[in-house]
C-alpha positions as a LaTeX table, in Angstrom:
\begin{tabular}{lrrr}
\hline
Residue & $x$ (\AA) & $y$ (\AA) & $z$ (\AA) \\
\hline
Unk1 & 20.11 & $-16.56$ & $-10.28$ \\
Unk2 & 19.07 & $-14.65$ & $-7.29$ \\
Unk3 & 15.55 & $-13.63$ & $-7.65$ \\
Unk4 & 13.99 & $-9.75$ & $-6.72$ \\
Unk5 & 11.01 & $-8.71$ & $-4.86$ \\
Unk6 & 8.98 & $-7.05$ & $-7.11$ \\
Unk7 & 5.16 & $-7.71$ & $-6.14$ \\
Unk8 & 3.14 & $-6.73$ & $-3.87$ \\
Unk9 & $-0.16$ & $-8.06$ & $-2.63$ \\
Unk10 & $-2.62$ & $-4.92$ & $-2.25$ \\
Unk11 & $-5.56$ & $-5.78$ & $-4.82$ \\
Unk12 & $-7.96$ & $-3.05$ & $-5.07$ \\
Unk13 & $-11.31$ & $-3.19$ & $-6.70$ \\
Unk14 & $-14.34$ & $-1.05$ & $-7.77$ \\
Unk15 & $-17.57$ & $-1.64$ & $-9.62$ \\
Unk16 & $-19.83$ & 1.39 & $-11.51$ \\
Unk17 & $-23.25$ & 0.08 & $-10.08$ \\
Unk18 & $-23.30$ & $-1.10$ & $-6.37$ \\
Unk19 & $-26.30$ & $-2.47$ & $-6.72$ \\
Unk20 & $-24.96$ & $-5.15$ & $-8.87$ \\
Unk21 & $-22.09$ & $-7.38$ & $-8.49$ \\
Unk22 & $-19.00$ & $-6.71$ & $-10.44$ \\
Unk23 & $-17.05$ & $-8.60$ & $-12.82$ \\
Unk24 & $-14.65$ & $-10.98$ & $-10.72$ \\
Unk25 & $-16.14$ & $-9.97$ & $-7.54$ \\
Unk26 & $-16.38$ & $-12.10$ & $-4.22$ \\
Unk27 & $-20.20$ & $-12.90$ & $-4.52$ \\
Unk28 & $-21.80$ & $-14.25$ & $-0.94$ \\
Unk29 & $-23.48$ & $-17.22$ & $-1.19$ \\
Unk30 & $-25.84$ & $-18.56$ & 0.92 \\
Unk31 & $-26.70$ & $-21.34$ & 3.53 \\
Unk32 & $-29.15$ & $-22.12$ & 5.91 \\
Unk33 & $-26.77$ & $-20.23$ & 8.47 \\
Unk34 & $-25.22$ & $-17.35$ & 6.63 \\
Unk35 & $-26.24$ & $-14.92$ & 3.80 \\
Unk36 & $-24.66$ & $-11.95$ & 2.92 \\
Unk37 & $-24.76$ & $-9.34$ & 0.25 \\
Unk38 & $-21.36$ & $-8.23$ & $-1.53$ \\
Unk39 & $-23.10$ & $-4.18$ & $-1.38$ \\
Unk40 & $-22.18$ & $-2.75$ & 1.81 \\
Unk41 & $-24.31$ & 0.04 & 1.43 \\
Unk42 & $-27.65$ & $-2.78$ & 1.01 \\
Unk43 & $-26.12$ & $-5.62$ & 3.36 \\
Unk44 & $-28.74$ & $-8.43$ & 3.57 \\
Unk45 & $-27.02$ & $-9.39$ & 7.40 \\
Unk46 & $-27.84$ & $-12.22$ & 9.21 \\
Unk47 & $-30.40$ & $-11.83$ & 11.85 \\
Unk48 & $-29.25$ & $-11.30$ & 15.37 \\
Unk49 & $-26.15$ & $-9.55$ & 13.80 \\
Unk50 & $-23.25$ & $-11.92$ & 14.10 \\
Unk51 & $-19.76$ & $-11.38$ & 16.36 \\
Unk52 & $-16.38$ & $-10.83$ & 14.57 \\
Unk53 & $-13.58$ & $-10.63$ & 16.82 \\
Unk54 & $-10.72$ & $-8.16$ & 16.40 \\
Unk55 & $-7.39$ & $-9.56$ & 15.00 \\
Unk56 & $-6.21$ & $-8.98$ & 18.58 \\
Unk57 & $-8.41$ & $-11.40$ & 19.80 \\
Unk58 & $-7.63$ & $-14.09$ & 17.56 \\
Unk59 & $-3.91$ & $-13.09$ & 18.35 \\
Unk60 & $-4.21$ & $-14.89$ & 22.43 \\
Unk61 & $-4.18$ & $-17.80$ & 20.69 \\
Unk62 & $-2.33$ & $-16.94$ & 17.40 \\
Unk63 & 0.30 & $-15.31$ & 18.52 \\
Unk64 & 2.76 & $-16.00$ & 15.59 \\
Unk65 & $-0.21$ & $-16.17$ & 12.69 \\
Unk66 & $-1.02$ & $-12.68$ & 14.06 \\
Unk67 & 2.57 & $-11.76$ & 14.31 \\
Unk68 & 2.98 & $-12.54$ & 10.39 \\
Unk69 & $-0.53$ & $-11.56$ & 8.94 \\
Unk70 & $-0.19$ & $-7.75$ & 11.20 \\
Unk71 & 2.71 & $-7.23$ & 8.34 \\
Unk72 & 0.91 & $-8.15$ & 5.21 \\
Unk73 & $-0.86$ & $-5.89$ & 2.79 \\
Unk74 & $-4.44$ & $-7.80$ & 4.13 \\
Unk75 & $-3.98$ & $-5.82$ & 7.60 \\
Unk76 & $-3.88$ & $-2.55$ & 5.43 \\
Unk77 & $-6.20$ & $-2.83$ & 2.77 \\
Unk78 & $-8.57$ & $-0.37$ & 4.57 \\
Unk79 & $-6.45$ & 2.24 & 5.01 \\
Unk80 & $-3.38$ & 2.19 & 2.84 \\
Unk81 & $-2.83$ & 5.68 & 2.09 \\
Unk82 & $-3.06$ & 4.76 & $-1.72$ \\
Unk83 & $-6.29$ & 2.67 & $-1.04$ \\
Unk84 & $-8.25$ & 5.59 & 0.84 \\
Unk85 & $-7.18$ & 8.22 & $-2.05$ \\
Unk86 & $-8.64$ & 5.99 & $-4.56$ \\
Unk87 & $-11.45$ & 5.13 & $-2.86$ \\
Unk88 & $-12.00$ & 8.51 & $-1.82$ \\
Unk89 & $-11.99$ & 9.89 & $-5.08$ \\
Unk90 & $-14.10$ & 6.92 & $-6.81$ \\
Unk91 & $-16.81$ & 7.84 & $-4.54$ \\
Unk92 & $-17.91$ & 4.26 & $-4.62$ \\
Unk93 & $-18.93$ & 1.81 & $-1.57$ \\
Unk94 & $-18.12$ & $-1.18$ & $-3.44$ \\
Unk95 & $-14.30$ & $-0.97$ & $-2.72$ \\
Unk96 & $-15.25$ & $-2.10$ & 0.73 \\
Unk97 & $-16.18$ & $-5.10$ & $-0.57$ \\
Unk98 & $-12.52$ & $-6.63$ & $-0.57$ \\
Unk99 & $-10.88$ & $-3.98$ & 1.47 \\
Unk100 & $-13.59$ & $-4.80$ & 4.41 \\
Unk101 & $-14.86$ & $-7.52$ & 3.83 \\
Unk102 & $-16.99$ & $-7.38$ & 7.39 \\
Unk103 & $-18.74$ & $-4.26$ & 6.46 \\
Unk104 & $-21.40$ & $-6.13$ & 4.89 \\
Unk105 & $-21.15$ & $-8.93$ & 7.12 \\
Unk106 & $-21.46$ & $-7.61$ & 11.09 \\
Unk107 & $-22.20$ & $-4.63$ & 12.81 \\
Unk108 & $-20.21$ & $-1.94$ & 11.49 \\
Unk109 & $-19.14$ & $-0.95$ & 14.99 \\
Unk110 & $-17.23$ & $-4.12$ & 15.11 \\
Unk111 & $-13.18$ & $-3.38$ & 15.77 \\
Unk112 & $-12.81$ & $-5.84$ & 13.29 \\
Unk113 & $-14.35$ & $-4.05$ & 10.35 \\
Unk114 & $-11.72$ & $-1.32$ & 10.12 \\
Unk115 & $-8.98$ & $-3.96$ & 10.46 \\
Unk116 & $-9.45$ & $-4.71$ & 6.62 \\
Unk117 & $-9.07$ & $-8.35$ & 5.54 \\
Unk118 & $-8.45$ & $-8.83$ & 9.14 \\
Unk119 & $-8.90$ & $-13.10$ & 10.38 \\
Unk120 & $-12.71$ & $-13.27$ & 10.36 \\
Unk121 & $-12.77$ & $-11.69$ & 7.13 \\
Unk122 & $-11.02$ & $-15.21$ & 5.59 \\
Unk123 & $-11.91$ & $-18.03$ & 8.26 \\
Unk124 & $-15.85$ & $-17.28$ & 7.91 \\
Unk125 & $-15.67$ & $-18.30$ & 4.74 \\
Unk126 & $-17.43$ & $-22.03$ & 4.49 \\
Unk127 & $-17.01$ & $-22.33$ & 0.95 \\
Unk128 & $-15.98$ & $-21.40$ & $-2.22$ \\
Unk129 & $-18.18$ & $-21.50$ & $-5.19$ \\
Unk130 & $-16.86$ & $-23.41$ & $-8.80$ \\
Unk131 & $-17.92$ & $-20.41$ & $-11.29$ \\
Unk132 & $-14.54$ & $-20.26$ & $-13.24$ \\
Unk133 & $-15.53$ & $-16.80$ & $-14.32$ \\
Unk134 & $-16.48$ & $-15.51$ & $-10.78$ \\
Unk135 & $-15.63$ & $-17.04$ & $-7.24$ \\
Unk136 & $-18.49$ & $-16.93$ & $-5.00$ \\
Unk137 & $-18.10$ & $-17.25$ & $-1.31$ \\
Unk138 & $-19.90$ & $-18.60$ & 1.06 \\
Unk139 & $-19.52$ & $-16.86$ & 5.01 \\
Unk140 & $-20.99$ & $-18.27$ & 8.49 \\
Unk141 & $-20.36$ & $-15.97$ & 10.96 \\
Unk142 & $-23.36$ & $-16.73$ & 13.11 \\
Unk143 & $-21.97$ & $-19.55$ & 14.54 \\
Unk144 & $-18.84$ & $-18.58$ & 15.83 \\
Unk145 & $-17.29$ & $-21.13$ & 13.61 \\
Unk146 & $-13.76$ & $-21.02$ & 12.12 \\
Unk147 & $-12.96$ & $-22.44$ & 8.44 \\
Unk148 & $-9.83$ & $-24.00$ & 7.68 \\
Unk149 & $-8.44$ & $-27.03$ & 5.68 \\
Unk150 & $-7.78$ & $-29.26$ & 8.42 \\
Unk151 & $-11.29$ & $-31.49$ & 8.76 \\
Unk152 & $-10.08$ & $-33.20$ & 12.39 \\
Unk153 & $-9.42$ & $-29.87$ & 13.78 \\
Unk154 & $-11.19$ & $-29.98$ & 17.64 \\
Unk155 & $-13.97$ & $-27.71$ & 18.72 \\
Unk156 & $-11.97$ & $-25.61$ & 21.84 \\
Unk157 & $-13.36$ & $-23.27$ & 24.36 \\
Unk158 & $-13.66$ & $-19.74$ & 22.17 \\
Unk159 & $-14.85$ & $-20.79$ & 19.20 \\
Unk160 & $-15.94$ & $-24.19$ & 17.04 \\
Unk161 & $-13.69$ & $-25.94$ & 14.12 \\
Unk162 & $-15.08$ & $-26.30$ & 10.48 \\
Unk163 & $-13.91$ & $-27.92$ & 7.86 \\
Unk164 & $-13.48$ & $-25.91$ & 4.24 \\
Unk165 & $-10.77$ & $-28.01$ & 2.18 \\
Unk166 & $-11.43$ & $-25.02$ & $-0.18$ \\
Unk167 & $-8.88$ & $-22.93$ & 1.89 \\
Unk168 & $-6.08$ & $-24.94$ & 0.24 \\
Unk169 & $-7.44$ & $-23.68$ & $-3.74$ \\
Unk170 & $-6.52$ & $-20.80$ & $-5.46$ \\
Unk171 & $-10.37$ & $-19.96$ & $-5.81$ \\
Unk172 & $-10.13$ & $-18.62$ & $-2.49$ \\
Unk173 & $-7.31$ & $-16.19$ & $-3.24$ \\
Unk174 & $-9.89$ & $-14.76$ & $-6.76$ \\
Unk175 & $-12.76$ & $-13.46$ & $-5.78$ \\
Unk176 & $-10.58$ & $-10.42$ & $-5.23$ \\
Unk177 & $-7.71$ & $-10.59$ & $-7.12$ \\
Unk178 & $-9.23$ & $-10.73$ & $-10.10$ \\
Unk179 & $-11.42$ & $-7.55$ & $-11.51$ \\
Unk180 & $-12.85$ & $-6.09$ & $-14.23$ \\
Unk181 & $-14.36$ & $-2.71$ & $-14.78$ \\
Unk182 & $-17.53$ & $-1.76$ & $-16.96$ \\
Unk183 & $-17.46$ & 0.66 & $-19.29$ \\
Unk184 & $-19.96$ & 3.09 & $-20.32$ \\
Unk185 & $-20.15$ & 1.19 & $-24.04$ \\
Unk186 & $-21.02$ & $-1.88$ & $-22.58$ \\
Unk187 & $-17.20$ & $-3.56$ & $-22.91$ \\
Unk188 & $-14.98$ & $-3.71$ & $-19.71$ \\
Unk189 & $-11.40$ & $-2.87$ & $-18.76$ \\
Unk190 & $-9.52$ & $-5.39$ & $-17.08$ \\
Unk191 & $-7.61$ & $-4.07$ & $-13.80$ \\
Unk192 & $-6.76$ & $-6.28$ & $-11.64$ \\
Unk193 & $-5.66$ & $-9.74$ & $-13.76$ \\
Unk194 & $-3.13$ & $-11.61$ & $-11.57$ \\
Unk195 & $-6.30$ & $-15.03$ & $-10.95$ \\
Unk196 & $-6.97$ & $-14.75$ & $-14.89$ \\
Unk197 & $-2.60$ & $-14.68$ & $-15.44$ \\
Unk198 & $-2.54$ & $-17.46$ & $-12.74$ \\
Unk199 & $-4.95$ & $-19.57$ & $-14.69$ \\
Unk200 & $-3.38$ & $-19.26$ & $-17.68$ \\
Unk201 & 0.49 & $-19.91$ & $-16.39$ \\
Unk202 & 1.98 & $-23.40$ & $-15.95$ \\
Unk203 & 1.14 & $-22.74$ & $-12.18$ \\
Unk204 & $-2.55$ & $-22.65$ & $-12.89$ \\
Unk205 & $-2.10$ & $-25.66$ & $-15.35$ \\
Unk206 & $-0.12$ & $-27.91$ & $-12.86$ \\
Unk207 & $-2.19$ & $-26.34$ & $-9.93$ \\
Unk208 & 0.14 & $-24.52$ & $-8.05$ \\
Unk209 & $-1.90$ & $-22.64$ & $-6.17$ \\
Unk210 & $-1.20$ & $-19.08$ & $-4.95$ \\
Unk211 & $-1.16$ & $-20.21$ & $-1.40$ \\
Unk212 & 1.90 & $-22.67$ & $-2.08$ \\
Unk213 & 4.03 & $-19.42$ & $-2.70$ \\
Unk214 & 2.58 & $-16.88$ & $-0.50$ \\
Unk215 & 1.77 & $-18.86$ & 2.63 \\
Unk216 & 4.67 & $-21.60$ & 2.51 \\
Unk217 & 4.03 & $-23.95$ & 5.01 \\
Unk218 & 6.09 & $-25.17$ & 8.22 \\
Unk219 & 4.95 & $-28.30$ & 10.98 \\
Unk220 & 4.46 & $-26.12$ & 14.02 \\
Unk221 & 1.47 & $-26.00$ & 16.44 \\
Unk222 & $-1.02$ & $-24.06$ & 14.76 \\
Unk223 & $-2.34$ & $-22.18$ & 18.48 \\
Unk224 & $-0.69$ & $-21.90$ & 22.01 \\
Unk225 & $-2.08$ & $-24.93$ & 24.41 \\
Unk226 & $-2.59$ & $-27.43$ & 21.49 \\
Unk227 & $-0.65$ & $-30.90$ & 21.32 \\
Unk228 & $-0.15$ & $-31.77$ & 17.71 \\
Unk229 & 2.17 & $-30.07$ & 15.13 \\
Unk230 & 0.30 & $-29.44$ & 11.86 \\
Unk231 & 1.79 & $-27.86$ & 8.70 \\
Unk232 & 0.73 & $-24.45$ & 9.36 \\
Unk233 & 1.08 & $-21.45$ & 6.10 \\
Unk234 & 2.84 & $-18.53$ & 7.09 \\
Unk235 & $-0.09$ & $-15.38$ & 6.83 \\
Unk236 & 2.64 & $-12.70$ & 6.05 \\
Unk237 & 1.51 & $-13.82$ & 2.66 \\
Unk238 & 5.28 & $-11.76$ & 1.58 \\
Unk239 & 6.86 & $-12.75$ & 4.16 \\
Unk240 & 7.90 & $-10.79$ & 7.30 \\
Unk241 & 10.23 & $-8.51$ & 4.96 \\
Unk242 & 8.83 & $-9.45$ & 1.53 \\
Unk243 & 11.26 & $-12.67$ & 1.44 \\
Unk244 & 8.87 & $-14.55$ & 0.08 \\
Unk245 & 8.21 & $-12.44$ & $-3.45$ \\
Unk246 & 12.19 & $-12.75$ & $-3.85$ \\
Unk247 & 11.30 & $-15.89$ & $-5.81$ \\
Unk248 & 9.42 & $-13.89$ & $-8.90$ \\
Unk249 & 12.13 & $-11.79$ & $-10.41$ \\
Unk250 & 15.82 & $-13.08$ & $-11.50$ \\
Unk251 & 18.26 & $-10.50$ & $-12.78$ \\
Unk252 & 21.77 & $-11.07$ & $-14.45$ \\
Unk253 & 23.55 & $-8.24$ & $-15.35$ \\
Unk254 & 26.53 & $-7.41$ & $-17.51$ \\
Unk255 & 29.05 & $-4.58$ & $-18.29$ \\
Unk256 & 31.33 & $-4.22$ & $-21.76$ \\
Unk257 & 32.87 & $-1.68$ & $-23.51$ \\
Unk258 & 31.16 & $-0.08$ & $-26.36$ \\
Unk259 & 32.86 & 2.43 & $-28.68$ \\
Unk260 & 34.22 & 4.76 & $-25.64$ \\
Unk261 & 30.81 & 3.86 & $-23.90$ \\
Unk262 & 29.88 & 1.67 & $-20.94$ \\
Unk263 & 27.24 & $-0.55$ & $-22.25$ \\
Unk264 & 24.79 & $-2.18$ & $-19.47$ \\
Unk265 & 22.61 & $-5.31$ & $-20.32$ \\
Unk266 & 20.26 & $-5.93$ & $-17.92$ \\
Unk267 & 18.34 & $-9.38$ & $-17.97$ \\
Unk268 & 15.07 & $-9.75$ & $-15.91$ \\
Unk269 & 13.19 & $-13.43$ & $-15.82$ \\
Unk270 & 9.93 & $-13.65$ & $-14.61$ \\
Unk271 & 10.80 & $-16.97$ & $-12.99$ \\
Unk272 & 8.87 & $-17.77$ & $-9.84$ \\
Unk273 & 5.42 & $-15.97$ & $-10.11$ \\
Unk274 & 2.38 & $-17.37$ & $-11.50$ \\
Unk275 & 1.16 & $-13.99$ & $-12.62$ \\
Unk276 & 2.71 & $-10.78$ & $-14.21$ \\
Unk277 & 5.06 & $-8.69$ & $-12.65$ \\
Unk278 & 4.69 & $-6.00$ & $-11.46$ \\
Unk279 & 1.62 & $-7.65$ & $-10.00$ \\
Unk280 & $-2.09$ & $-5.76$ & $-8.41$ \\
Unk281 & $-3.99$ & $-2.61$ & $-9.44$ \\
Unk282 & $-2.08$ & $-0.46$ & $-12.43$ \\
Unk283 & 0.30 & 1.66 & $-12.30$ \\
Unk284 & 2.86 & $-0.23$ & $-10.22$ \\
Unk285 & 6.05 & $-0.12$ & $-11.16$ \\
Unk286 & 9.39 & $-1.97$ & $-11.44$ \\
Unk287 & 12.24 & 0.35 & $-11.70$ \\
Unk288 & 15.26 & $-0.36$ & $-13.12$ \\
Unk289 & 18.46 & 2.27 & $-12.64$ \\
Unk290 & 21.96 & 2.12 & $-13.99$ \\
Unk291 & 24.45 & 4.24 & $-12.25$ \\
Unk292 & 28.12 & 5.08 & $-13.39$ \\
Unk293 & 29.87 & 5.38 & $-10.28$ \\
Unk294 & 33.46 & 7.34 & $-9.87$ \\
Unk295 & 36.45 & 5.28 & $-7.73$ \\
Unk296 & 35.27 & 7.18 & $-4.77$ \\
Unk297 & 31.73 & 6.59 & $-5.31$ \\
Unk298 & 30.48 & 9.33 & $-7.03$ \\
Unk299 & 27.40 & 9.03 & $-9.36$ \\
Unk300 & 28.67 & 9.95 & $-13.54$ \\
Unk301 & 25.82 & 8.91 & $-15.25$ \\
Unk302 & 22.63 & 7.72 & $-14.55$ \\
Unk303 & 19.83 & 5.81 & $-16.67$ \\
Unk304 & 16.20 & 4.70 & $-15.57$ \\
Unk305 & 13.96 & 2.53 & $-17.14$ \\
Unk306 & 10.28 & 1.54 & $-16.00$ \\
Unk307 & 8.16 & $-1.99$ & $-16.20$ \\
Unk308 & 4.22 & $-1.94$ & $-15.74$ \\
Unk309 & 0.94 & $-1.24$ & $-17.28$ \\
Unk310 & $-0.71$ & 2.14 & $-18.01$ \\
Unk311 & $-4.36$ & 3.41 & $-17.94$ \\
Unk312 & $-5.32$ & 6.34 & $-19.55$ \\
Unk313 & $-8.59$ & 9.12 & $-20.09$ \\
Unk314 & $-10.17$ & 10.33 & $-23.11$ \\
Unk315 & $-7.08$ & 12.20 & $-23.81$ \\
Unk316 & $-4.29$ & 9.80 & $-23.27$ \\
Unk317 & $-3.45$ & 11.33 & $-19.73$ \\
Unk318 & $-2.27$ & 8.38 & $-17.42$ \\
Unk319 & $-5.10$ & 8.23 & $-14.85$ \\
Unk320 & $-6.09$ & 5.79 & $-11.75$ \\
Unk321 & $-8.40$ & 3.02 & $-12.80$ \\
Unk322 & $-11.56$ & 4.10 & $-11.78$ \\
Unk323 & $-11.07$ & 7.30 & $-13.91$ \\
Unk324 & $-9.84$ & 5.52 & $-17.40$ \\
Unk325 & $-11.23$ & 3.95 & $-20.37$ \\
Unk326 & $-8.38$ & 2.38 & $-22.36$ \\
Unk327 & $-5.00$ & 0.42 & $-21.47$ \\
Unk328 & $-2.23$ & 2.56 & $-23.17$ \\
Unk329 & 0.32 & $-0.20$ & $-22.70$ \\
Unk330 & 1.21 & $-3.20$ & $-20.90$ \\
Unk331 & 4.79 & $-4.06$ & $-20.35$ \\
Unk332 & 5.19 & $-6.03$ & $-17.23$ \\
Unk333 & 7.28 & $-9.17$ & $-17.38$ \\
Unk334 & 4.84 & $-12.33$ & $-17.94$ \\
Unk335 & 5.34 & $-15.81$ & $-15.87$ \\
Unk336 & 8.46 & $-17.46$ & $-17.67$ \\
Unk337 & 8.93 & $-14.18$ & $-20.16$ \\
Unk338 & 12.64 & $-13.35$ & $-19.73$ \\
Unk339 & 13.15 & $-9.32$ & $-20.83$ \\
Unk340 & 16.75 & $-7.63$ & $-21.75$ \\
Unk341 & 17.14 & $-4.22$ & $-20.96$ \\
Unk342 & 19.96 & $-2.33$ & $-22.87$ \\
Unk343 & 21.87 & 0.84 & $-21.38$ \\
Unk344 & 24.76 & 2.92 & $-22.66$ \\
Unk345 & 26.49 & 5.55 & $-19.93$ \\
Unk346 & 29.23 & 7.77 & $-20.27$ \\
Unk347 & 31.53 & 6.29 & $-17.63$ \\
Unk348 & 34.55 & 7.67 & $-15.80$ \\
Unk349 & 38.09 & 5.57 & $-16.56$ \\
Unk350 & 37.75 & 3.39 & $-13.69$ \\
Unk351 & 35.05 & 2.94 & $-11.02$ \\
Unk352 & 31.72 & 0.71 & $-11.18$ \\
Unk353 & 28.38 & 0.40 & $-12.67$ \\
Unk354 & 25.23 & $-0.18$ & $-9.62$ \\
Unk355 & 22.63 & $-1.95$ & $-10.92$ \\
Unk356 & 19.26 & $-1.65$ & $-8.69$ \\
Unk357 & 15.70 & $-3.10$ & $-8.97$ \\
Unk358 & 12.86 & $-1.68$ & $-7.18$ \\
Unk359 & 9.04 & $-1.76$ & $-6.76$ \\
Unk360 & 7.12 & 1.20 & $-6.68$ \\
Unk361 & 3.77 & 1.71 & $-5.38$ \\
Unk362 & 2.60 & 3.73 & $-7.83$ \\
Unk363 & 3.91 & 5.59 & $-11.05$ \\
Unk364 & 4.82 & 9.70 & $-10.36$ \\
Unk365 & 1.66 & 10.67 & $-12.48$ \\
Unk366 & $-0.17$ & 8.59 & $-10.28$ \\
Unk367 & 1.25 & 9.32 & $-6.92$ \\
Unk368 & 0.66 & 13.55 & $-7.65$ \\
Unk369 & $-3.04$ & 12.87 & $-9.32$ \\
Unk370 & $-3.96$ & 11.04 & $-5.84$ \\
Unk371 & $-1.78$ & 13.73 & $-3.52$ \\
Unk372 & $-0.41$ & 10.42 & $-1.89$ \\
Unk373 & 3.72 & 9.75 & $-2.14$ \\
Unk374 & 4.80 & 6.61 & $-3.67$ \\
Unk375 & 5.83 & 3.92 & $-1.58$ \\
Unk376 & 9.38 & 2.43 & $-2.77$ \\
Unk377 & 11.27 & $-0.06$ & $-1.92$ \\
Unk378 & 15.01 & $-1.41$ & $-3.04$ \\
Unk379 & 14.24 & $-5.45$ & $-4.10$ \\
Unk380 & 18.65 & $-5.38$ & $-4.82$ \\
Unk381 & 21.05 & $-4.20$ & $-6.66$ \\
Unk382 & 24.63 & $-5.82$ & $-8.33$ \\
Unk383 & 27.99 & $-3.65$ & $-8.65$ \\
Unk384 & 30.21 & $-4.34$ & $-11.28$ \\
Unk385 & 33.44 & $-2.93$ & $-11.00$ \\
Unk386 & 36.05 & $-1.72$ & $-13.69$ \\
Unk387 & 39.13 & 0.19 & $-14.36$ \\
Unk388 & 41.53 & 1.02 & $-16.81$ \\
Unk389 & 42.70 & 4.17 & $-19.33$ \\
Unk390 & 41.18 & 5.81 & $-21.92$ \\
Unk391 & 42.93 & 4.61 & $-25.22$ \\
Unk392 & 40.82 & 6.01 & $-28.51$ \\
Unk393 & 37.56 & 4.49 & $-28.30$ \\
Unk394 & 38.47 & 1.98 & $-25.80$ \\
Unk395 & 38.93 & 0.78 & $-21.62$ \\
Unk396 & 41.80 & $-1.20$ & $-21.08$ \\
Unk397 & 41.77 & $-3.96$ & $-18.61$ \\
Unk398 & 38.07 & $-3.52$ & $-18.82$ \\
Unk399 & 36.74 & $-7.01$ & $-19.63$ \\
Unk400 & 34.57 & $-7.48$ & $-22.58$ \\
Unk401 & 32.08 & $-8.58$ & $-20.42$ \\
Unk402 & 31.30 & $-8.83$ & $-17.04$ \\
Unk403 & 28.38 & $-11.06$ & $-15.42$ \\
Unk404 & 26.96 & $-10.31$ & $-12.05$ \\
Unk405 & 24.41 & $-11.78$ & $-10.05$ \\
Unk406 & 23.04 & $-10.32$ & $-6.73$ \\
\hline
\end{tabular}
């Protein structure tokens, strides 16, 4: 079973009261050489204001790390058209807190603030706090030391080596991927839940951390100039093209005939993510379409069906998270949940039936609310083909069924 891209890694976040952390945040810890506040508009920096060197920078040495990371959702978190609409309209500084993480860290004049979770943002980080409920992080920027979970790593000419064996645990990966928003009557509403799903699924319980599927590793030298080969993770945290997500979704598909109808059974396993799918902040989608196709490729009939989870306002209306107050459903596919979707076209007496999976960005209610178009993206599609006449009810030479895999 071929598997379907159908996640994507852009987490975004918001709190009510800045002054306060929120639930799930990133909370700074501190040291006796970094502190840091997770408000960006009441940053308790560290005193002289510490460096953070652009991406590009980092990239002399880096040149493939940079190569993969400049493709990942981390290099846009700041300013994703979807992320600057919501955050826009929220009106609220603590997005920033994930989405730019070096706001509250540096001088905001720094390159590397607008660069989102750009390489500082990550390998400052000395530590990770143990609060199951809350990841807490602890950053050193002052000393132009870089974290990473190598401990024999050597100090080199542009910056020191530190040790943080924490980069290797899925802690590191939930300070922002995990979210919930307070309500006015003192409850919350969970938004983003992929840490809490992680936990939860056999991955958490075997730990299989999220790192082992979105930065697969590979023995390479990990900067230009340096003699040993290390196993270095790939920082596309997708992939270059989204490759790596291809291992969540399965699909088999099948094609019969039903009582003068062309009946479609779809079959989507949730079989290699440790989370829900469609993963991130609601109102993703996974689209499902079932086309009827003429012999010379002309569309007949045409179904659509759509996986994910939807927020709503006092009146029901679908609305972005910041603006709701109640989950009106949840129907994304669950780690190891296998989900059968059902379809009945009229069809033409011989041709095919396409079968394609997508991701969406964001549903259509969403994407007109904001004023921002949905991104969307093809994750594959099968073609089963047929042919026969029409006799009664029935498709000759049309098989009873037909199994496909892309």
């Amino acid at each position: 079973m071929r598997s379907l891209q159908v996640t994507a890694l852009l987490a975004f976040t918001f709190a009510c009261d800045p002054s306060t952390p929120r639930e799930g945040s990133p909370r700074a810890g501190t040291n006796p050489e970094a502190s840091a506040s997770p408000s960006p508009d009441k940053p308790s920096l560290e005193t002289p204001r510490a460096r953070a060197f652009p991406a590009d920078r980092c990239g002399d040495c880096h040149g493939m790390l940079h190569a993969e990371w400049k493709t990942s959702a981390h290099a846009r978190a700041r300013r994703s058209p979807l992320y600057v609409a919501m955050r826009d309209r929220s009106k609220n500084p603590v997005c920033e807190v994930c989405h730019a993480p070096l706001a509250g860290l540096t001088d905001p004049a720094e390159l590397s603030v607008d660069e989102g979770v750009t390489c500082e943002a990550c390998h400052a980080i000395r530590d990770v706090g143990d609060n199951a409920a809350e990841p807490q992080y602890t950053f050193d920027l002052q000393g132009n030391r870089k974290f990473g979970p190598y401990c024999d790593a050597k100090d080199n000419y542009f910056h020191k080596m530190g040790c943080a064996p924490a980069f290797r645990d899925a802690r590191v990966c939930g300070g922002c991927h995990a979210f919930s928003m307070p309500l006015a009557n003192g409850k919350s509403l969970p938004i983003i839940t992929e840490f809490a799903e992680w936990r939860a699924s056999s991955f958490g319980v075997s730990g299989t951390a999220c790192q082992e599927c979105h930065m697969p590793a590979e023995t390479t030298h990990a900067a230009t100039g340096t003699e040993r080969k290390v196993r270095v993770a790939h920082h596309g945290f997708m992939g270059e093209k989204g490759e790596i997500v291809q291992k969540a979704l399965g699909i088999v598909a099948s094609a019969a005939d039903h009582a003068g109808k062309l009946a479609v059974s779809v079959v989507l396993k949730n079989e290699g993510a440790g989370h829900a799918v469609p993963a991130g902040v609601p109102g993703r989608q996974v689209v499902v379409r079932v086309q009827a196709l003429d012999e010379k490729g002309r569309a007949q009939a045409r179904e659509e069906r759509t996986i994910g989870r939807v927020l709503v306002d006092e009146s029901g209306r679908e609305v972005p998270f910041y603006a709701a107050i109640a989950e009106k459903r949840d129907e994304r596919i669950t780690p190891g949940e296998t989900r059968t979707l059902a379809f009945e076209l009229d069809a033409p007496r011989s041709g095919s039936v396409v079968i394609e999976v997508a991701w969406r960005s964001a549903s259509p209610a969403l994407a007109e609310a904001l004023g921002v178009p949905a991104e969307e993206r093809s994750m594959g599609k099968i073609e089963i083909p047929f042919g026969g006449q029409r006799t009664g009810k029935g498709r000759e030479h049309l098989p009873k069924t037909v199994v496909a895999r892309p």
